[in-house]
DRENDO-1510 file (C-alpha; in Angstrom, 1 decimal, always signed):
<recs>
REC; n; res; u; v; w
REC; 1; UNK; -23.4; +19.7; +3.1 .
REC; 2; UNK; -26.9; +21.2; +4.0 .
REC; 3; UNK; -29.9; +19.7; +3.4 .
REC; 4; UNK; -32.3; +21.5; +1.0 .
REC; 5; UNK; -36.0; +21.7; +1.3 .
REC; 6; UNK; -36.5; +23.9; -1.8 .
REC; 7; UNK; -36.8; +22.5; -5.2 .
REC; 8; UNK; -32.9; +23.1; -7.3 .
REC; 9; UNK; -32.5; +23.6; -10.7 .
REC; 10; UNK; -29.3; +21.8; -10.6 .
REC; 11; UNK; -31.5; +18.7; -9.7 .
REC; 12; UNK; -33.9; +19.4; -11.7 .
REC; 13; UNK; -31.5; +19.1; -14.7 .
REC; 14; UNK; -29.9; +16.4; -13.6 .
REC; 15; UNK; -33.0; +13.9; -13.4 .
REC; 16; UNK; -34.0; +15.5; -16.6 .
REC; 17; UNK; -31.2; +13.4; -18.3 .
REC; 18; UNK; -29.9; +10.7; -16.0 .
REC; 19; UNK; -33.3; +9.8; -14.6 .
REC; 20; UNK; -34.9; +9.1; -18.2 .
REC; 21; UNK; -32.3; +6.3; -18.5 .
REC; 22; UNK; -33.4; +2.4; -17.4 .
REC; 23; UNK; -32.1; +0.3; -14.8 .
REC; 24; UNK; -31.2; -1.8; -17.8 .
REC; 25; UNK; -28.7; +0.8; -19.1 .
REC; 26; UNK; -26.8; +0.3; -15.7 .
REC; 27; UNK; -26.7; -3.5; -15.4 .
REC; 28; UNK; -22.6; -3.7; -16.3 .
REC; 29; UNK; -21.9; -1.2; -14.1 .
REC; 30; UNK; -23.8; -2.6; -11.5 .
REC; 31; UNK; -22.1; -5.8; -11.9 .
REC; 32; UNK; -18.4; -4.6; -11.9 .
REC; 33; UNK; -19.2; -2.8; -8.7 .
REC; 34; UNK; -21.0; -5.8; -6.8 .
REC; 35; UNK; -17.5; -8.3; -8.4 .
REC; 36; UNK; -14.9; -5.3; -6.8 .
REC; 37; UNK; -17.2; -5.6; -3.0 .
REC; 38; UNK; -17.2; -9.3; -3.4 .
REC; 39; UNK; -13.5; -9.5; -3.5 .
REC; 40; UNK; -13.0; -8.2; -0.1 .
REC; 41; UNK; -16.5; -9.1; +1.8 .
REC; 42; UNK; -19.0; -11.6; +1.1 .
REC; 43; UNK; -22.6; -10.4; -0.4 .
REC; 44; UNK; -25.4; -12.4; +0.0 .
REC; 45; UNK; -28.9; -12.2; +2.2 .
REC; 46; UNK; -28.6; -10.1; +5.2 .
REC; 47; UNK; -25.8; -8.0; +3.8 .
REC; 48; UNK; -26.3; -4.0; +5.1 .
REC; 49; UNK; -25.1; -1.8; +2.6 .
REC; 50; UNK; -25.3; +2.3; +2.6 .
REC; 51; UNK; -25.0; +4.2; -0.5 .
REC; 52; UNK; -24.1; +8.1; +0.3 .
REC; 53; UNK; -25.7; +10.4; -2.3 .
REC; 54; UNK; -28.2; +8.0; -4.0 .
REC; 55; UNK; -28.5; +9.8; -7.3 .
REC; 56; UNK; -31.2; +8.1; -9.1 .
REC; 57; UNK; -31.4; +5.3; -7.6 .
REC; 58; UNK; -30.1; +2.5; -9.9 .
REC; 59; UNK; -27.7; +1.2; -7.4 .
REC; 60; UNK; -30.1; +0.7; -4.8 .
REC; 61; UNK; -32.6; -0.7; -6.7 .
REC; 62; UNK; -30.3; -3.5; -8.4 .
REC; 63; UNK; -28.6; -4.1; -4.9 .
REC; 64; UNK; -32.4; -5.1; -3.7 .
REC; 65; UNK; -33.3; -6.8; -6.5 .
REC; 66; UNK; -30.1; -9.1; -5.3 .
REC; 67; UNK; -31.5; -9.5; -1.8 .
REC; 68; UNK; -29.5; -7.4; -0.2 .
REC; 69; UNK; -30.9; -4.6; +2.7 .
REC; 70; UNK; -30.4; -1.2; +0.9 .
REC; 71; UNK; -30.1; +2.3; +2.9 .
REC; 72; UNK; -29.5; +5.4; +0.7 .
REC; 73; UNK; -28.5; +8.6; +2.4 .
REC; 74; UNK; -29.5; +12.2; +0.3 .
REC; 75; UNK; -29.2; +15.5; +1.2 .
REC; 76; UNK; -32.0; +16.1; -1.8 .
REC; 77; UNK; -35.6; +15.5; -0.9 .
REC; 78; UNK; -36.4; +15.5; -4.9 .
REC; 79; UNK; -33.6; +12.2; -5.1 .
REC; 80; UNK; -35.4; +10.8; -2.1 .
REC; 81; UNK; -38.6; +11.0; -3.4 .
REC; 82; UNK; -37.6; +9.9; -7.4 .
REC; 83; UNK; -35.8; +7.0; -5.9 .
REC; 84; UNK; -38.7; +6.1; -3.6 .
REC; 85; UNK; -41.1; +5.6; -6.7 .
REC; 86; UNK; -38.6; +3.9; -8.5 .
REC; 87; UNK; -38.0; +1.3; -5.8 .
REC; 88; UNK; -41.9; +0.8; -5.7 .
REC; 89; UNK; -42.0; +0.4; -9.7 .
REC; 90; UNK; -39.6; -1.9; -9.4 .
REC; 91; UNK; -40.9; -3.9; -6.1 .
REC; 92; UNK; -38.2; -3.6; -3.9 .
REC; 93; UNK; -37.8; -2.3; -0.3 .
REC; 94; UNK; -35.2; +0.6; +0.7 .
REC; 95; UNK; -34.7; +2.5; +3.7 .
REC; 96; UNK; -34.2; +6.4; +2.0 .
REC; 97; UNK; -33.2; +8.9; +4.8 .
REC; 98; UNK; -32.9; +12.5; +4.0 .
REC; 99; UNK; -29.3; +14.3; +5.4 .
REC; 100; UNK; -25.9; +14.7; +5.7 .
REC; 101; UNK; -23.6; +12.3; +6.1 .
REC; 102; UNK; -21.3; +15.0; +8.2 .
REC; 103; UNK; -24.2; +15.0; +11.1 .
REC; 104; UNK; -26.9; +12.0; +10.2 .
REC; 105; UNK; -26.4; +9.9; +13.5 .
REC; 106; UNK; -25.7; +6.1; +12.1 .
REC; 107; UNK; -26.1; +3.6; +13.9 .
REC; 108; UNK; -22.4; +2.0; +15.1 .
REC; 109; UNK; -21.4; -0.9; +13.6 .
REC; 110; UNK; -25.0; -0.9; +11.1 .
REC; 111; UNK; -23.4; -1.8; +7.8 .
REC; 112; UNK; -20.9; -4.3; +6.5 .
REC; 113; UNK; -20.8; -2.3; +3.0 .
REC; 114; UNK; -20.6; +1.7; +2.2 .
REC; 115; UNK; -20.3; +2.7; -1.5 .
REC; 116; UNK; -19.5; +6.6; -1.6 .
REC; 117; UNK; -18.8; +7.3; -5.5 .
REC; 118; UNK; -18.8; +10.5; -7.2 .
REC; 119; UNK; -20.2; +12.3; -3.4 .
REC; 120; UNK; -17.2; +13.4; -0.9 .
REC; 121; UNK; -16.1; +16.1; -3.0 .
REC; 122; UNK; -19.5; +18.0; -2.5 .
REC; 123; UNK; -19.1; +17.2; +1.5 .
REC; 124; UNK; -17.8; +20.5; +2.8 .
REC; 125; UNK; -16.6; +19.0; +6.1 .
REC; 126; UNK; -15.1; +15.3; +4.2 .
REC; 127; UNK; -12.8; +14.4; +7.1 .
REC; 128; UNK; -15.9; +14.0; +9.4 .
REC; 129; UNK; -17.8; +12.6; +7.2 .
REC; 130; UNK; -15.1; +10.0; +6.4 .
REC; 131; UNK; -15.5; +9.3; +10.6 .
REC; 132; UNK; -19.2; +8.8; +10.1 .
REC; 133; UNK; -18.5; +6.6; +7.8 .
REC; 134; UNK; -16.0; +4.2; +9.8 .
REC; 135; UNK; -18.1; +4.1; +12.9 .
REC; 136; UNK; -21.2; +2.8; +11.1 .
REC; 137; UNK; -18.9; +0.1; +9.0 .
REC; 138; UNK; -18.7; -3.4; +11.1 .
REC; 139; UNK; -14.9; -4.7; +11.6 .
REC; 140; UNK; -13.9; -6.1; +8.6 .
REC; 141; UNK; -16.3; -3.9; +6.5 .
REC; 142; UNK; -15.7; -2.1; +3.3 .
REC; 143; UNK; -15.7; +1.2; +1.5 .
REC; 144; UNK; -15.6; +1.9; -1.8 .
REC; 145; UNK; -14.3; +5.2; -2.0 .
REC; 146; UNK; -14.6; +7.1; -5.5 .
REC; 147; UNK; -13.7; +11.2; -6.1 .
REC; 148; UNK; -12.1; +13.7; -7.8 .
REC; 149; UNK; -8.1; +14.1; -8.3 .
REC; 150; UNK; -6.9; +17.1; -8.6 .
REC; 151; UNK; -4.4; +16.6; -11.3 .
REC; 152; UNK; -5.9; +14.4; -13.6 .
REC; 153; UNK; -6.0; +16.6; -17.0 .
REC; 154; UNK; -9.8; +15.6; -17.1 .
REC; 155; UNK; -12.3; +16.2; -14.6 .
REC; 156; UNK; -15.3; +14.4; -14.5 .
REC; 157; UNK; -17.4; +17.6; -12.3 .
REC; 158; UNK; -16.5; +20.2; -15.5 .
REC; 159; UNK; -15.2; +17.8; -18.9 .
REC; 160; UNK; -15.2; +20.8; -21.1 .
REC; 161; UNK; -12.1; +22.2; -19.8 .
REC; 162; UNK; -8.8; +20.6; -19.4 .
REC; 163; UNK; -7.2; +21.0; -16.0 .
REC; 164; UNK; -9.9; +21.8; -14.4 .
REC; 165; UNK; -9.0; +20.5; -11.3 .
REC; 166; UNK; -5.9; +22.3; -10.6 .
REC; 167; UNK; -7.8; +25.7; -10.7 .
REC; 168; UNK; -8.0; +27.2; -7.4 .
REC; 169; UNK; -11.2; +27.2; -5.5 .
REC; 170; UNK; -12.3; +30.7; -5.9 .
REC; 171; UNK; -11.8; +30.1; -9.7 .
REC; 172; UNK; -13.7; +27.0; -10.0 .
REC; 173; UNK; -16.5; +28.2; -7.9 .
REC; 174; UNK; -16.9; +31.6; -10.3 .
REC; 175; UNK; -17.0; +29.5; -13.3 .
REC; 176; UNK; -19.5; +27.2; -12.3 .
REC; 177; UNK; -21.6; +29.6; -10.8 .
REC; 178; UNK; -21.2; +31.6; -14.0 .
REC; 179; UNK; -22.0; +28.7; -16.5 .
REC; 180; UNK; -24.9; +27.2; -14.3 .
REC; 181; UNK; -26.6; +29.6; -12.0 .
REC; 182; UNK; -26.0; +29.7; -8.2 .
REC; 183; UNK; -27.6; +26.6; -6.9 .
REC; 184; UNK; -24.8; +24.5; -8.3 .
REC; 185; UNK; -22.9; +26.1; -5.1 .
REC; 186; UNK; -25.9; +24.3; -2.7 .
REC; 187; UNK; -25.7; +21.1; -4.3 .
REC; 188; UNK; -23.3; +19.5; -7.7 .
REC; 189; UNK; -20.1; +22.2; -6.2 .
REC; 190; UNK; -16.9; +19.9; -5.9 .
REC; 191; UNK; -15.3; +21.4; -3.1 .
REC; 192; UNK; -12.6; +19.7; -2.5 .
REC; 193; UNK; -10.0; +17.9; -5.5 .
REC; 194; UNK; -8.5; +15.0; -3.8 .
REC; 195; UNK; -5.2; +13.5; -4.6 .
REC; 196; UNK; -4.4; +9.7; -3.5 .
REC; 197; UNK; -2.2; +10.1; -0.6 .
REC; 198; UNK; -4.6; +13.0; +1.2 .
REC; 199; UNK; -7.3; +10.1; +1.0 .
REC; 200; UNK; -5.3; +7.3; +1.9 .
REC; 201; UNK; -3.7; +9.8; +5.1 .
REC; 202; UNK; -7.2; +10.5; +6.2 .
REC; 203; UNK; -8.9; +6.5; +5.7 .
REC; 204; UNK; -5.7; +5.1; +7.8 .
REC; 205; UNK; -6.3; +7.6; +10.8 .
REC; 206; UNK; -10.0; +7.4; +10.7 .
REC; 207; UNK; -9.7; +3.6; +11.8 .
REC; 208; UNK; -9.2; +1.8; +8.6 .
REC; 209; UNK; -6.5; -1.1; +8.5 .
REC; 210; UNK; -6.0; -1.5; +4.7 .
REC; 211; UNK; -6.4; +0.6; +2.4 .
REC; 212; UNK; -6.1; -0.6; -1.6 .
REC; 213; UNK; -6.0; +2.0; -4.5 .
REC; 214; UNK; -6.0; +1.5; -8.4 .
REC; 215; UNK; -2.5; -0.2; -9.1 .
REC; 216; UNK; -3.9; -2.9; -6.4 .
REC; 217; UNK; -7.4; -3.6; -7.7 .
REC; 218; UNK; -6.9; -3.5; -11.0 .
REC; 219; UNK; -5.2; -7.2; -12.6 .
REC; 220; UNK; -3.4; -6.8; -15.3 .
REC; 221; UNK; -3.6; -10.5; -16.3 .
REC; 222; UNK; -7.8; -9.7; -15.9 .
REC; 223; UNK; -8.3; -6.4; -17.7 .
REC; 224; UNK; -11.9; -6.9; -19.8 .
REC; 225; UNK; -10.0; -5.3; -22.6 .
REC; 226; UNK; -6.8; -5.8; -22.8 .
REC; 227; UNK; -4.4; -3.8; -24.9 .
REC; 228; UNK; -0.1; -4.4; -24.5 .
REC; 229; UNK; +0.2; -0.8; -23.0 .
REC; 230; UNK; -2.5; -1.3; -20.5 .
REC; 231; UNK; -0.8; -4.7; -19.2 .
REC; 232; UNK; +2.6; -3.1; -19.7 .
REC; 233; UNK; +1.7; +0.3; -17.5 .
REC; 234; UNK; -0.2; -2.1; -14.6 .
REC; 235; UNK; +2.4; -4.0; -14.3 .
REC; 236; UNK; +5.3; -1.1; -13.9 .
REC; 237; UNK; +3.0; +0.4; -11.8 .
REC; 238; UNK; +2.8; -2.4; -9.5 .
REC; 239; UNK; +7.0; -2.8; -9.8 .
REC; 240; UNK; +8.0; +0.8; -9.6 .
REC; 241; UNK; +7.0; +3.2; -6.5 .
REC; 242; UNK; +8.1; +5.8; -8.7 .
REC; 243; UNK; +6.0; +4.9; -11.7 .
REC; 244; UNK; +3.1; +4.0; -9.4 .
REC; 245; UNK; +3.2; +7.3; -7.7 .
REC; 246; UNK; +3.6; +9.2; -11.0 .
REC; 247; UNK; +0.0; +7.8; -12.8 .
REC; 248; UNK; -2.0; +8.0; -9.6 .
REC; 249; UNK; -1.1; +12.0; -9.5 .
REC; 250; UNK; -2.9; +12.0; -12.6 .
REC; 251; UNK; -5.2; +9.3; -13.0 .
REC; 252; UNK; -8.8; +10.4; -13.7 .
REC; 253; UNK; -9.7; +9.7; -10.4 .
REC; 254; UNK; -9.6; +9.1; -6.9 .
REC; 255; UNK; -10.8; +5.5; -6.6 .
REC; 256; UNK; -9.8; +3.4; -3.4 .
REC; 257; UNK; -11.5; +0.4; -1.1 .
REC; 258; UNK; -10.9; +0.4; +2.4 .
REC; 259; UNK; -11.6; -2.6; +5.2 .
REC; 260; UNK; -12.0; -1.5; +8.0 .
</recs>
């Protein structure tokens, strides 16, 4: 991903809606987040944690409020700056640096924690930015990896059409830039639809010794609302390879945690 300097509409737009909406609104989500880290490293004062693409902000900002040192990497001065003033309103300290996270040099061994949700599908180059990643993680350090997959029927970067994801490139990139002008192909683009083994490949040879995805985090005996078919399809997936491997080709997304 390039950084941009000039002002995008696609940005524009998306602070429009998203960054009217209160830290409040984000507090569960926050919270399920901060329980899935906790399960595999300890948070608590002195805890380094990197968000790649910071969006508004509201991660950050809670994480600080919780006493734990924040870095957020953009490749959007206009993020950088929104986030910046919502960190002051909000009277917390983070350390915002505007790039890549392709070719922004990390420090080795800087962060015990790395949240990447909803961002390596925009990073053109993903592989090295997955390296990046692993270098600056600590041993025993964790990612929480979250992206598109190709063959869920639903897409999260285009909901209005079904099987979006298993459109070919060309054809996703002439619709977008159709339906939302030709920024969205400097920054909101999803180059790349992952699917769970491609991930899991790359995270193992980048340096990563475990690697867990969504039949392994999620408990069927813990499910915050449980429904018969729910526990019934966890738990096959969790018996049956075969089932497993069926419902993460089309689950709605590529969601993973990796120690490294």
């Amino acid at each position: 991903m390039q950084v941009h300097q000039a002002s995008l509409s696609t940005v524009l737009r998306y602070l429009e809606t998203e960054g009217q909406r209160p830290l409040e609104v984000h507090e569960r989500d926050f919270r399920k987040l901060l329980r899935l880290v906790s399960r595999f490293h300890p948070l608590g004062a002195g805890t380094r944690l990197l968000e790649v693409g910071i969006g508004t902000g509201w991660f950050l900002v809670l994480c600080a409020r919780n006493g734990l040192e924040c870095v957020g990497l953009d490749i959007s001065p206009e993020l950088i700056d929104f986030v910046g003033k919502r960190a002051a309103q909000s009277s917390v300290r983070l350390d915002l640096r505007l790039g890549n996270i392709e070719e922004t040099a990390l420090d080795r061994g800087a962060f015990d924690v790395v949240v990447a949700e909803s961002v390596f599908e925009h990073v053109e180059d993903w592989r090295r930015g997955l390296a990046n990643v692993a270098a600056s993680l600590r041993p025993g350090g964790v990612l929480i990896f979250c992206s598109t997959n190709r063959f869920s029927p639903w897409s999260g970067e285009f909901p209005q059409l079904p099987l979006y994801g298993w459109l070919p490139n060309r054809i996703r990139y002439w619709l977008r830039r159709t339906l939302e002008g030709p920024d969205v192909m400097r920054l909101g683009i999803d180059f790349h639809q992952f699917t769970y083994g491609t991930v899991r490949q790359a995270l193992q040879e980048t340096g990563f010794s475990r690697v867990y995805d969504i039949a392994d985090l999620l408990d069927p005996e813990r499910l915050n609302q449980p429904t018969w078919w729910k526990v019934a399809l966890l738990r096959a997936m969790r018996r049956s390879p075969i089932v497993k491997r069926i419902m993460l080709t089309f689950w709605p997304a590529t969601e993973l945690v990796a120690v490294k």
